[in-house]
PDB file of N, CA, C and O in Angstrom:
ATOM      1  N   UNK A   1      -0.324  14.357 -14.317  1.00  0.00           N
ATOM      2  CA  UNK A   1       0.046  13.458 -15.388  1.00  0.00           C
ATOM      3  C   UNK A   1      -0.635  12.129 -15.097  1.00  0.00           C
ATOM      4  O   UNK A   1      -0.260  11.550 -14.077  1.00  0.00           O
ATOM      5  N   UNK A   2      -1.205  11.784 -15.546  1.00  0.00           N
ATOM      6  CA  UNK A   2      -2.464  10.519 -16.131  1.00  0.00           C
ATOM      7  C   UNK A   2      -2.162   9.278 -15.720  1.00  0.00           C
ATOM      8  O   UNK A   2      -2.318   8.580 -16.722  1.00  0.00           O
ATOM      9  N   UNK A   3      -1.705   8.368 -14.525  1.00  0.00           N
ATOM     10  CA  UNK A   3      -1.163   7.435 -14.666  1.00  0.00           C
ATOM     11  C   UNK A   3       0.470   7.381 -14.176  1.00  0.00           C
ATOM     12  O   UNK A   3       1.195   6.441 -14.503  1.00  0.00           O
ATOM     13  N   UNK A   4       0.945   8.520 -13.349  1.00  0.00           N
ATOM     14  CA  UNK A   4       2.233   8.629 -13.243  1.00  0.00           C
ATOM     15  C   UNK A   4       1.932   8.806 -11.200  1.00  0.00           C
ATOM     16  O   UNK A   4       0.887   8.753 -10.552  1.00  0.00           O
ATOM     17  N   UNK A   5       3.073   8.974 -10.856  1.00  0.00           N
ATOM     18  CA  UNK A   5       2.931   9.085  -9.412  1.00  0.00           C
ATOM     19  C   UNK A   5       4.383  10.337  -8.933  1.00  0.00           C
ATOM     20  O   UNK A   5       5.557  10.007  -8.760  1.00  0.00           O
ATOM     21  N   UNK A   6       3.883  11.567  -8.832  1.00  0.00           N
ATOM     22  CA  UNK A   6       5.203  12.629  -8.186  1.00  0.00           C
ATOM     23  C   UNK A   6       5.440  11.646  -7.061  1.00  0.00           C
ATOM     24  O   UNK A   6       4.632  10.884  -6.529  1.00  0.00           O
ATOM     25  N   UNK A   7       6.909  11.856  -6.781  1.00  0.00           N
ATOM     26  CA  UNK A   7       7.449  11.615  -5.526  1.00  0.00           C
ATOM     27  C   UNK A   7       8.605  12.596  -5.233  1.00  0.00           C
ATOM     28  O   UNK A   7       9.536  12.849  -5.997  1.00  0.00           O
ATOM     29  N   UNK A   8       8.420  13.042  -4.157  1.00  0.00           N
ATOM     30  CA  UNK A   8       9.518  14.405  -4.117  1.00  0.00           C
ATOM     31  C   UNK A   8       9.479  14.021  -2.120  1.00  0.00           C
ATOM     32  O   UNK A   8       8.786  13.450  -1.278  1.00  0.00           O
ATOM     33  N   UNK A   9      10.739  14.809  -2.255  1.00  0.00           N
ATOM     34  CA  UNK A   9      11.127  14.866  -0.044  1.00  0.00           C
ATOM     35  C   UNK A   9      11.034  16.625  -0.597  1.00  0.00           C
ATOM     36  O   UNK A   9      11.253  17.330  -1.582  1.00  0.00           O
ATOM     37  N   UNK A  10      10.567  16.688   0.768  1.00  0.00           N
ATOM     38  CA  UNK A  10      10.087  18.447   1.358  1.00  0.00           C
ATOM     39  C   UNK A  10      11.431  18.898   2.159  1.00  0.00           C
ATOM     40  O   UNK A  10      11.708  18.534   3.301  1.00  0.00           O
ATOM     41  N   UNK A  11      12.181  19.727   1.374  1.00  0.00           N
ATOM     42  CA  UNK A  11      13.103  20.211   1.854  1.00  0.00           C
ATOM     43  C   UNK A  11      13.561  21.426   2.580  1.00  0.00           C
ATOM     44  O   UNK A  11      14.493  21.666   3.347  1.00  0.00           O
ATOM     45  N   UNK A  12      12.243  22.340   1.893  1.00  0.00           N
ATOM     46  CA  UNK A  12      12.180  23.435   2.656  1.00  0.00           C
ATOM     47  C   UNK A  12      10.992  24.277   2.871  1.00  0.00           C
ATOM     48  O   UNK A  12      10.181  24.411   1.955  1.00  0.00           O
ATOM     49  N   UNK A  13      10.819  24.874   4.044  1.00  0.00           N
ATOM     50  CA  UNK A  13       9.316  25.385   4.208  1.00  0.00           C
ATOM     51  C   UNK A  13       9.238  26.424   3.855  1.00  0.00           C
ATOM     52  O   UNK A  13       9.812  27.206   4.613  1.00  0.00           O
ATOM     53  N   UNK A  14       8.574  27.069   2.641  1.00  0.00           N
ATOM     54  CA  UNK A  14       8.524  28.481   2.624  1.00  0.00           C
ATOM     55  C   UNK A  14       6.596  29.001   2.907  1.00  0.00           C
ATOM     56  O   UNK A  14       6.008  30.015   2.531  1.00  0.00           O
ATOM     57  N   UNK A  15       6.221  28.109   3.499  1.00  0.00           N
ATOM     58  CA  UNK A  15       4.853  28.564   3.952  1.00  0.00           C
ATOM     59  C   UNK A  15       4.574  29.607   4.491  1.00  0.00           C
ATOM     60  O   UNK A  15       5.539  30.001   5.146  1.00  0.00           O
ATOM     61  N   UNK A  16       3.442  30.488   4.567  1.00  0.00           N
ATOM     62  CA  UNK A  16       3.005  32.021   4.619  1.00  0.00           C
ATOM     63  C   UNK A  16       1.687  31.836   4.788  1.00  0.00           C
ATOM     64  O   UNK A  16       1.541  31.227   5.848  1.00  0.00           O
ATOM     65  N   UNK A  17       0.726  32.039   4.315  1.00  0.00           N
ATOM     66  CA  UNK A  17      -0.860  32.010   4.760  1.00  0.00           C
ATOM     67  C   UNK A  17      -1.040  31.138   3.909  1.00  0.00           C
ATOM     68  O   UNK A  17      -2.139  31.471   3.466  1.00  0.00           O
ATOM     69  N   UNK A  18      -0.569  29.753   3.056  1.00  0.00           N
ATOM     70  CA  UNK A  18      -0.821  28.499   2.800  1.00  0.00           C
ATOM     71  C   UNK A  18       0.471  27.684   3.214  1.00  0.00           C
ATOM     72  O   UNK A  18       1.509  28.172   3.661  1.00  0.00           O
ATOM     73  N   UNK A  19       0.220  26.412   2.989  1.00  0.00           N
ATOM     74  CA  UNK A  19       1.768  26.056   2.836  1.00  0.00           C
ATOM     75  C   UNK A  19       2.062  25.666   1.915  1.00  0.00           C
ATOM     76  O   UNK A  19       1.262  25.341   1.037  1.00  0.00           O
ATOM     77  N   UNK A  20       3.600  25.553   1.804  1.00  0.00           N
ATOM     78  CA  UNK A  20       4.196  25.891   0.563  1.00  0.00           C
ATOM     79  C   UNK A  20       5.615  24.981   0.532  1.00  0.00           C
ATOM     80  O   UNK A  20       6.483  25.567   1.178  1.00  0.00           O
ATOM     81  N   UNK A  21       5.969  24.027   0.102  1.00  0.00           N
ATOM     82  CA  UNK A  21       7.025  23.501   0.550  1.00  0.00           C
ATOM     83  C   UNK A  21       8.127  23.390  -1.114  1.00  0.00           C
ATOM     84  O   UNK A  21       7.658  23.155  -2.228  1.00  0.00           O
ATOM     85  N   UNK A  22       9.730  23.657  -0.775  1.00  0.00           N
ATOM     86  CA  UNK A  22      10.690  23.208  -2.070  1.00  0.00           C
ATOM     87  C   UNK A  22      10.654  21.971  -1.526  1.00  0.00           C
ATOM     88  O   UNK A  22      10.902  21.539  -0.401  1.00  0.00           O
ATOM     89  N   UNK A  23      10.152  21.287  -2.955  1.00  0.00           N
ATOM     90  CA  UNK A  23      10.672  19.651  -2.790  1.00  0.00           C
ATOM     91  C   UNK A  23      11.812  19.141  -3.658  1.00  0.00           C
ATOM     92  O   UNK A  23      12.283  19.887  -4.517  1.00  0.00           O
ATOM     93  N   UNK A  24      12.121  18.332  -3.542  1.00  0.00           N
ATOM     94  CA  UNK A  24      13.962  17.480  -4.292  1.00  0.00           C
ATOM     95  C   UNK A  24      13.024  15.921  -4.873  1.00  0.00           C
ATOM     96  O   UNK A  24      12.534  15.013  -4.202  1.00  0.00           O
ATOM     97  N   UNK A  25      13.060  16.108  -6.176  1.00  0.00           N
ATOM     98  CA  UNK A  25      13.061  14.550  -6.321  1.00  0.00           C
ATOM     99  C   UNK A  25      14.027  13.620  -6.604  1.00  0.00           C
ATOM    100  O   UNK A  25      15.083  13.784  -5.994  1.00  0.00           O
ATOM    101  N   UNK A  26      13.958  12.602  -7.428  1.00  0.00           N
ATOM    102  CA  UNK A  26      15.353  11.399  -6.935  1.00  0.00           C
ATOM    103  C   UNK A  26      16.005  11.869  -8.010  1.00  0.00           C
ATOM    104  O   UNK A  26      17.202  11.596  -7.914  1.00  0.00           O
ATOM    105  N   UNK A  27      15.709  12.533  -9.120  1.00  0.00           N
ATOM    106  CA  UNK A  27      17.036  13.445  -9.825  1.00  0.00           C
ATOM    107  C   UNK A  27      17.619  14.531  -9.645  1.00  0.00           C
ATOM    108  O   UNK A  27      18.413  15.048 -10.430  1.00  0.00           O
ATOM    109  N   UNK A  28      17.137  15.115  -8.207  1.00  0.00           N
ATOM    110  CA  UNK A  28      17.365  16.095  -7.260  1.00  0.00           C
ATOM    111  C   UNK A  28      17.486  17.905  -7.694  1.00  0.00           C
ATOM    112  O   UNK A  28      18.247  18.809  -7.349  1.00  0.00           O
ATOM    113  N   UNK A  29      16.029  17.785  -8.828  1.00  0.00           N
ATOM    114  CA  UNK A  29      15.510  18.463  -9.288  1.00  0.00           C
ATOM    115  C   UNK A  29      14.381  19.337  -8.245  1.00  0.00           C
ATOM    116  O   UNK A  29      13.310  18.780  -8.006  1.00  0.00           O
ATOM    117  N   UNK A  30      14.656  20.702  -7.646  1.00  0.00           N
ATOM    118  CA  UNK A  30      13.661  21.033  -6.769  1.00  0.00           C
ATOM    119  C   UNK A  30      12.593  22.410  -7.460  1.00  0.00           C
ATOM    120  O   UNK A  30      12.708  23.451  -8.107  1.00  0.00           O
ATOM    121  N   UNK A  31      11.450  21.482  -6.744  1.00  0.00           N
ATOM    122  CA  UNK A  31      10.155  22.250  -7.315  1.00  0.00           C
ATOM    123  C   UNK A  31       9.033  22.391  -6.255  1.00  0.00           C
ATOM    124  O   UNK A  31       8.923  21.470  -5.446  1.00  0.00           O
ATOM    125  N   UNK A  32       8.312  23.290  -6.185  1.00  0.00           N
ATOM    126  CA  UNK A  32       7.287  23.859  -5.390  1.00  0.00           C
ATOM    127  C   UNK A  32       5.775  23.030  -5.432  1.00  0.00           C
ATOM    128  O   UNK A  32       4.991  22.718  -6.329  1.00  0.00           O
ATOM    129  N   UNK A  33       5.821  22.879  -4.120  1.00  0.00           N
ATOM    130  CA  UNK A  33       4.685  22.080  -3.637  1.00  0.00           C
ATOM    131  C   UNK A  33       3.754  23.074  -2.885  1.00  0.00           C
ATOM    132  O   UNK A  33       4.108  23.531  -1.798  1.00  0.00           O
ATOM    133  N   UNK A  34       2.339  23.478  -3.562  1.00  0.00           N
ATOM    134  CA  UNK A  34       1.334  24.283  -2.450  1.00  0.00           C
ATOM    135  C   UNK A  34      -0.002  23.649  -2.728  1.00  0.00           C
ATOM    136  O   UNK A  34      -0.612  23.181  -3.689  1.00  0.00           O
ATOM    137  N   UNK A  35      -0.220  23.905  -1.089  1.00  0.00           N
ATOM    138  CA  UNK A  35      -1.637  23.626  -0.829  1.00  0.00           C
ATOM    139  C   UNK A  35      -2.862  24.487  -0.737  1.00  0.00           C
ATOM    140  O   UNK A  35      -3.390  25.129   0.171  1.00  0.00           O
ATOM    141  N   UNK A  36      -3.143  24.256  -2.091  1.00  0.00           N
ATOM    142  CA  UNK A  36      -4.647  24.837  -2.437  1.00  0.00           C
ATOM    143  C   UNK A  36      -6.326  24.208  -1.409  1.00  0.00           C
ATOM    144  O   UNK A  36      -7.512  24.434  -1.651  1.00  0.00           O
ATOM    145  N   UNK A  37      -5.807  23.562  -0.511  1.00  0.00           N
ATOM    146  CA  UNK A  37      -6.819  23.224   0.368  1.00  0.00           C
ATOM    147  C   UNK A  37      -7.616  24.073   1.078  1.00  0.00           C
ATOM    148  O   UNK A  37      -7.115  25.161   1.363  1.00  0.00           O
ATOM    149  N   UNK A  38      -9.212  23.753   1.589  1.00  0.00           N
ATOM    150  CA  UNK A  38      -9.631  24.496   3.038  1.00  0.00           C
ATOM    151  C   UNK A  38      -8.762  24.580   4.201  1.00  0.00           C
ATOM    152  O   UNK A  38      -8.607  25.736   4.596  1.00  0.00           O
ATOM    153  N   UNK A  39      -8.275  23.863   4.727  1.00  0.00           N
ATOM    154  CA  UNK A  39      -7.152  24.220   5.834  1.00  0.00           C
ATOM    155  C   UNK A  39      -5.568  25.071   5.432  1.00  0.00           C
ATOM    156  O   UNK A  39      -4.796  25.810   6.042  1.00  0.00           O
ATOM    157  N   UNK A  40      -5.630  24.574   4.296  1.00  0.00           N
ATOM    158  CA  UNK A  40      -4.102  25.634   3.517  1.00  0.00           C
ATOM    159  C   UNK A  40      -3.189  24.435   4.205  1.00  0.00           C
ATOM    160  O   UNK A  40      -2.272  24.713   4.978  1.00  0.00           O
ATOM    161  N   UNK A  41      -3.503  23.183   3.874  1.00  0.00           N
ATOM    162  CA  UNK A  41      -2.315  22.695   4.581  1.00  0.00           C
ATOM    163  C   UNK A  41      -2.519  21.349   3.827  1.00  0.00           C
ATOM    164  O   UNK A  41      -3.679  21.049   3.545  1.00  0.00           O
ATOM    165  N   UNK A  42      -1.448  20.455   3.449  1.00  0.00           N
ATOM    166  CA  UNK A  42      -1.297  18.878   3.421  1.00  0.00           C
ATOM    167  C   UNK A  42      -0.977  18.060   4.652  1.00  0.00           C
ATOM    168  O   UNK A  42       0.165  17.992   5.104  1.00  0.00           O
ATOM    169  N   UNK A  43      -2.329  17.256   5.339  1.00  0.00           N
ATOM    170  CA  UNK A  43      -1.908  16.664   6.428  1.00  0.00           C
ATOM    171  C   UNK A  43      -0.473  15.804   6.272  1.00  0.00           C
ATOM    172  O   UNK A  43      -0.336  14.947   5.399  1.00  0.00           O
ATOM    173  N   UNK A  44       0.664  16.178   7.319  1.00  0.00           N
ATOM    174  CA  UNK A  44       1.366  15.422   7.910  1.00  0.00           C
ATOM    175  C   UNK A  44       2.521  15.801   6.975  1.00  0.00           C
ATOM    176  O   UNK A  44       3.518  15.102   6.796  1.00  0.00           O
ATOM    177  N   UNK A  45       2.250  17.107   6.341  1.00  0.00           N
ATOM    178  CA  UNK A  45       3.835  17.592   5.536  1.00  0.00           C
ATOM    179  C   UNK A  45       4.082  18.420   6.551  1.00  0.00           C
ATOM    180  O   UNK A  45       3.385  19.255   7.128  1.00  0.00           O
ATOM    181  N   UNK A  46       5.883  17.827   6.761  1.00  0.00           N
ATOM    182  CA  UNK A  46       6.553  19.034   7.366  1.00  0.00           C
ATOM    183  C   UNK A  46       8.075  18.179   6.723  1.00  0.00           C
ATOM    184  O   UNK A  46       8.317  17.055   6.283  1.00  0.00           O
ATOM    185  N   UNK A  47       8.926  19.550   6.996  1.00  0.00           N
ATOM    186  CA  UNK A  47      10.376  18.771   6.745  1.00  0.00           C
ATOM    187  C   UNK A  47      10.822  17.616   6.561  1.00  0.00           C
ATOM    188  O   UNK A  47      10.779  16.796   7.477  1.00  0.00           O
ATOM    189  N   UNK A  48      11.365  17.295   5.290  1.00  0.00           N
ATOM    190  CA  UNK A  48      11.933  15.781   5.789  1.00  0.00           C
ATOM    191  C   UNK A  48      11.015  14.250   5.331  1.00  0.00           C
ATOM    192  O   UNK A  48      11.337  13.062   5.337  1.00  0.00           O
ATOM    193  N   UNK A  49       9.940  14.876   5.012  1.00  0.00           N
ATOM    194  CA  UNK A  49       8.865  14.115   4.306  1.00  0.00           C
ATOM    195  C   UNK A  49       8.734  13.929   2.832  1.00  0.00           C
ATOM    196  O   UNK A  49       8.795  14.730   1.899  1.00  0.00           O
ATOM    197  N   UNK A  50       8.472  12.205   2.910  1.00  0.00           N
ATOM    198  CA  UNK A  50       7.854  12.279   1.203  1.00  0.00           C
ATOM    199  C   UNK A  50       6.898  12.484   1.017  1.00  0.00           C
ATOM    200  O   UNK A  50       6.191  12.198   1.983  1.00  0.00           O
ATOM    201  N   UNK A  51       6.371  12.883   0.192  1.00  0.00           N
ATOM    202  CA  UNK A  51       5.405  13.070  -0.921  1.00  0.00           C
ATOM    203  C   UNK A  51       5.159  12.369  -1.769  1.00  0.00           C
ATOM    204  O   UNK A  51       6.124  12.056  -2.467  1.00  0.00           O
ATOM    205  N   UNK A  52       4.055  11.888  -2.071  1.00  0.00           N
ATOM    206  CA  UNK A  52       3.642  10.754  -3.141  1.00  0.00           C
ATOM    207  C   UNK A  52       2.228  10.828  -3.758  1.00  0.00           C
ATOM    208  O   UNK A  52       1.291  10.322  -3.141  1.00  0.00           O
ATOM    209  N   UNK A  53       2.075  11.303  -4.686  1.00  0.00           N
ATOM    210  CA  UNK A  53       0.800  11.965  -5.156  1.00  0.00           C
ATOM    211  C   UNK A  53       0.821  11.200  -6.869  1.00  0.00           C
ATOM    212  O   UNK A  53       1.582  11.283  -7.834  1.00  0.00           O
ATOM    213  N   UNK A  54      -0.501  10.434  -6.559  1.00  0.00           N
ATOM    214  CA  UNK A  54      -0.735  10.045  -7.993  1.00  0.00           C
ATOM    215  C   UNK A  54      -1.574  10.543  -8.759  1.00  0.00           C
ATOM    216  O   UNK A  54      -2.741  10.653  -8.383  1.00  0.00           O
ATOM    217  N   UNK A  55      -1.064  11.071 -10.350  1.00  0.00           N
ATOM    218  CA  UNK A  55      -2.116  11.983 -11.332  1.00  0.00           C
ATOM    219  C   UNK A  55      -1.473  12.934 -10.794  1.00  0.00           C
ATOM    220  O   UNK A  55      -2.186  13.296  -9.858  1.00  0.00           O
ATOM    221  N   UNK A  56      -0.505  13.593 -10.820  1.00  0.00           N
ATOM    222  CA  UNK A  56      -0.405  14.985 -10.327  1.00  0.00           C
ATOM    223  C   UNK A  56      -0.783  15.743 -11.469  1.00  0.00           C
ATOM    224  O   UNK A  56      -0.822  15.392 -12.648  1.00  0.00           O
ATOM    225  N   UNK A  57      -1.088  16.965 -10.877  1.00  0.00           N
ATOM    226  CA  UNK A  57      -1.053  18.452 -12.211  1.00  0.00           C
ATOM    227  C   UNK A  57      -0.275  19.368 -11.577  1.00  0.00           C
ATOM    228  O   UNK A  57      -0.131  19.525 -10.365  1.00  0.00           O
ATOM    229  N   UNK A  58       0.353  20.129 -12.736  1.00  0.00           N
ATOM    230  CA  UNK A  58       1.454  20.886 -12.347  1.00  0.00           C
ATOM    231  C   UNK A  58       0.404  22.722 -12.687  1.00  0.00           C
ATOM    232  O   UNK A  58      -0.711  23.063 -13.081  1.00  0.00           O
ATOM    233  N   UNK A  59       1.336  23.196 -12.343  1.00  0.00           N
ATOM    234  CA  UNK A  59       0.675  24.587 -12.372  1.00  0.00           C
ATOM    235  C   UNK A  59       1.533  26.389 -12.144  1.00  0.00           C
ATOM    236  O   UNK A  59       2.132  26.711 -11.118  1.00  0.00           O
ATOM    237  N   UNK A  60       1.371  27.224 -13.276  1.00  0.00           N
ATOM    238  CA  UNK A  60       2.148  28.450 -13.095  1.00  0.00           C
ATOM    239  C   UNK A  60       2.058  29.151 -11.737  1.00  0.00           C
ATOM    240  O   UNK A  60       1.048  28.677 -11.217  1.00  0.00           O
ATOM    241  N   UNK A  61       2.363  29.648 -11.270  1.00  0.00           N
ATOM    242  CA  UNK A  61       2.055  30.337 -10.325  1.00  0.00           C
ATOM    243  C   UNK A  61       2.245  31.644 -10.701  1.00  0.00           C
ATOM    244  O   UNK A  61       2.988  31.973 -11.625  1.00  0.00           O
ATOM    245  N   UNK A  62       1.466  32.568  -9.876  1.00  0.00           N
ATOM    246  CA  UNK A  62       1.525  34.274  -9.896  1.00  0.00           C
ATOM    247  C   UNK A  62       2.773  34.996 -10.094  1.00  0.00           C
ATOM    248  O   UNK A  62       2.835  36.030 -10.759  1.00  0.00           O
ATOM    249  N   UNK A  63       4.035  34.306  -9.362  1.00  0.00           N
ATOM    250  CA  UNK A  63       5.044  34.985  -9.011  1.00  0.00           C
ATOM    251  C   UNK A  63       5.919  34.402 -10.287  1.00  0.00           C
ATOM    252  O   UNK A  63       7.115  34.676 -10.380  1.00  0.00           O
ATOM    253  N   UNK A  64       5.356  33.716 -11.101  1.00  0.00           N
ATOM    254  CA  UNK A  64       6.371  33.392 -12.372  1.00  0.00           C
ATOM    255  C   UNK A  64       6.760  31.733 -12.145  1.00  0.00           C
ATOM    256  O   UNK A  64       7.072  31.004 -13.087  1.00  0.00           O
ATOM    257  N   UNK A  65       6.679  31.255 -10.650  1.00  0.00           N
ATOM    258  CA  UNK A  65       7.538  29.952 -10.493  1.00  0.00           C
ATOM    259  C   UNK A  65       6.427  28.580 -11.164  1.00  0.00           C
ATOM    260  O   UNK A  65       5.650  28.864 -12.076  1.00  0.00           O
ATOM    261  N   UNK A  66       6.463  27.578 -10.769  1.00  0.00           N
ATOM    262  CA  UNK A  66       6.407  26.232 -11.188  1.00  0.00           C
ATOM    263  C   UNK A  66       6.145  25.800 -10.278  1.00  0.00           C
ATOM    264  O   UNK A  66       6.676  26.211  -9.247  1.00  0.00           O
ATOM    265  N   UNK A  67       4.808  24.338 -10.242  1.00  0.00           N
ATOM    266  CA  UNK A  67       5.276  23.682  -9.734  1.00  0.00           C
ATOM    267  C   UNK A  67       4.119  22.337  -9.491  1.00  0.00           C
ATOM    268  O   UNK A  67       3.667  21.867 -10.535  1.00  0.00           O
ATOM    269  N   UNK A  68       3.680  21.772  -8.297  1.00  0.00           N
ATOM    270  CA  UNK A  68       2.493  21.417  -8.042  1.00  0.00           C
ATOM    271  C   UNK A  68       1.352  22.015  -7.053  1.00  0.00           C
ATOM    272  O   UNK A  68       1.499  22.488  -5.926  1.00  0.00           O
ATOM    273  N   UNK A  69       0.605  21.910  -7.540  1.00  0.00           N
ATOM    274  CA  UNK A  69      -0.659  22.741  -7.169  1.00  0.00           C
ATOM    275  C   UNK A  69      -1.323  21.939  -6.783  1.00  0.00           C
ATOM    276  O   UNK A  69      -2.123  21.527  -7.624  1.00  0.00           O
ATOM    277  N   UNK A  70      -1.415  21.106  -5.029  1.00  0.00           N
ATOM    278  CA  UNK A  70      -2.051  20.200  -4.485  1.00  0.00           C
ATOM    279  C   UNK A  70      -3.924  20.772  -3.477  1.00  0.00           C
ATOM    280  O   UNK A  70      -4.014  21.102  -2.294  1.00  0.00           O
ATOM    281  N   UNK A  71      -4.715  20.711  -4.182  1.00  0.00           N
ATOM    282  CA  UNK A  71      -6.077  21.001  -4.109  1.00  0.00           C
ATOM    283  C   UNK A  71      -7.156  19.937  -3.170  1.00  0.00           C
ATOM    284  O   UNK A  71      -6.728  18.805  -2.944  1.00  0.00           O
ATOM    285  N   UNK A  72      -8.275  20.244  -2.740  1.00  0.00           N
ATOM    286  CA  UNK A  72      -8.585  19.566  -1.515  1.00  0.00           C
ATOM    287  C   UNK A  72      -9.305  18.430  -2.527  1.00  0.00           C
ATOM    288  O   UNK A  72      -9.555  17.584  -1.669  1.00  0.00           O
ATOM    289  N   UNK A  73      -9.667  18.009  -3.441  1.00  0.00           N
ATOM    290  CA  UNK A  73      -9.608  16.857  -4.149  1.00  0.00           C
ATOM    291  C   UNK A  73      -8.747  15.731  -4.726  1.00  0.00           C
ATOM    292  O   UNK A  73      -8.995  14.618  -5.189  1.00  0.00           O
ATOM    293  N   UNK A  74      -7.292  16.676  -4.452  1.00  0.00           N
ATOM    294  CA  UNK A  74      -6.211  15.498  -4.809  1.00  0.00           C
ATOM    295  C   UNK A  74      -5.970  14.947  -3.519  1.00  0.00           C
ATOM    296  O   UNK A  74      -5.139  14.039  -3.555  1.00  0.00           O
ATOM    297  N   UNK A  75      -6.369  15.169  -2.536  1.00  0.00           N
ATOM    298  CA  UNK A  75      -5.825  14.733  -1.022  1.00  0.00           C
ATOM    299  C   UNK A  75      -5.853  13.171  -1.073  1.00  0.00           C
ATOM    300  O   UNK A  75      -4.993  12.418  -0.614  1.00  0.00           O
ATOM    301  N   UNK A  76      -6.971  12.841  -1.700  1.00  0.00           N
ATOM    302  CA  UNK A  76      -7.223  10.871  -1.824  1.00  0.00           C
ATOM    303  C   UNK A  76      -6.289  10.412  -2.746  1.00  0.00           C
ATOM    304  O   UNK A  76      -6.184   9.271  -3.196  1.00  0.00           O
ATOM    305  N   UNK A  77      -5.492  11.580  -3.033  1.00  0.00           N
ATOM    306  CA  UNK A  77      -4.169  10.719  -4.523  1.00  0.00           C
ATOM    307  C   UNK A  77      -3.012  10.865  -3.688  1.00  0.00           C
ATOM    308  O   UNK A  77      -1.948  10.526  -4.207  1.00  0.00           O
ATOM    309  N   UNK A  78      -2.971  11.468  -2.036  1.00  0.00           N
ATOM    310  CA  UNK A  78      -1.675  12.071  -1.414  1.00  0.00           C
ATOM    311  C   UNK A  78      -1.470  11.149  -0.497  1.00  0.00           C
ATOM    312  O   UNK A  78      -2.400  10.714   0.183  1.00  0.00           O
ATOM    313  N   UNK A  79      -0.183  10.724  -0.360  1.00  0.00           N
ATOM    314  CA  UNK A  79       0.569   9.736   0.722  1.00  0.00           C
ATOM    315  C   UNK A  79       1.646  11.138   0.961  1.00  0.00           C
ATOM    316  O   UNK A  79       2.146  12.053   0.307  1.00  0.00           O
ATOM    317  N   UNK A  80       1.604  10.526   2.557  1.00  0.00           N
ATOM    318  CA  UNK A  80       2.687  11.690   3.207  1.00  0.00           C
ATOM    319  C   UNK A  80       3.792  10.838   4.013  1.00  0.00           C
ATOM    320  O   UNK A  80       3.702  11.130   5.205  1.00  0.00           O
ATOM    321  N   UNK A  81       4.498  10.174   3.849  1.00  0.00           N
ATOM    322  CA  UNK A  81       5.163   9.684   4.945  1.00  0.00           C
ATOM    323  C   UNK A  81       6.588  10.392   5.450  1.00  0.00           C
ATOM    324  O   UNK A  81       7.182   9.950   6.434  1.00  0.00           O
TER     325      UNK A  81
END
C-alpha cells in the first residue's frame, strides 16, 4: 500500500524451508509474514520483534491464507527491531 507503513510484532514462528512468521498488529489482528528472499530469511526477525515495512504488498498464498509477502527488494523498506 503506496505511502502507508505495516507494523506488526512476530508472534509466532511457523518457519519450514523459508521463514514464516504470525504477526499481531496494534488492532491485534494476526496475519502472515514470509520471506520471499535469497537467504529465505528477514534479517533480525525472530520472536518478539517488530516489523516495520513501508509500501507493503499483501499477497494469496498457495494454501488459501493471507498475508505479506516480504521479497529481497523490499528489504530497504524493512526495519526489524
Amino acid at each position: 500500500v503506496l505511502g502507508r507503513t505495516l507494523e506488526v510484532r512476530a508472534v509466532l514462528d511457523e518457519s519450514m524451508m523459508r521463514q514464516v512468521f504470525q504477526c499481531k498488529d496494534r488492532v491485534g489482528a494476526i496475519r502472515r509474514v514470509a520471506a520471499y528472499t535469497s537467504s529465505r530469511r528477514i534479517p533480525g526477525l525472530k520472536q518478539g520483534s517488530m516489523l516495520r515495512w513501508k509500501n507493503p504488498r499483501f499477497h494469496f498464498f498457495m494454501d488459501g491464507s493471507s498475508g505479506a509477502r516480504i521479497e529481497e527488494e523490499d528489504l530497504k523498506d524493512v526495519t526489524v527491531t
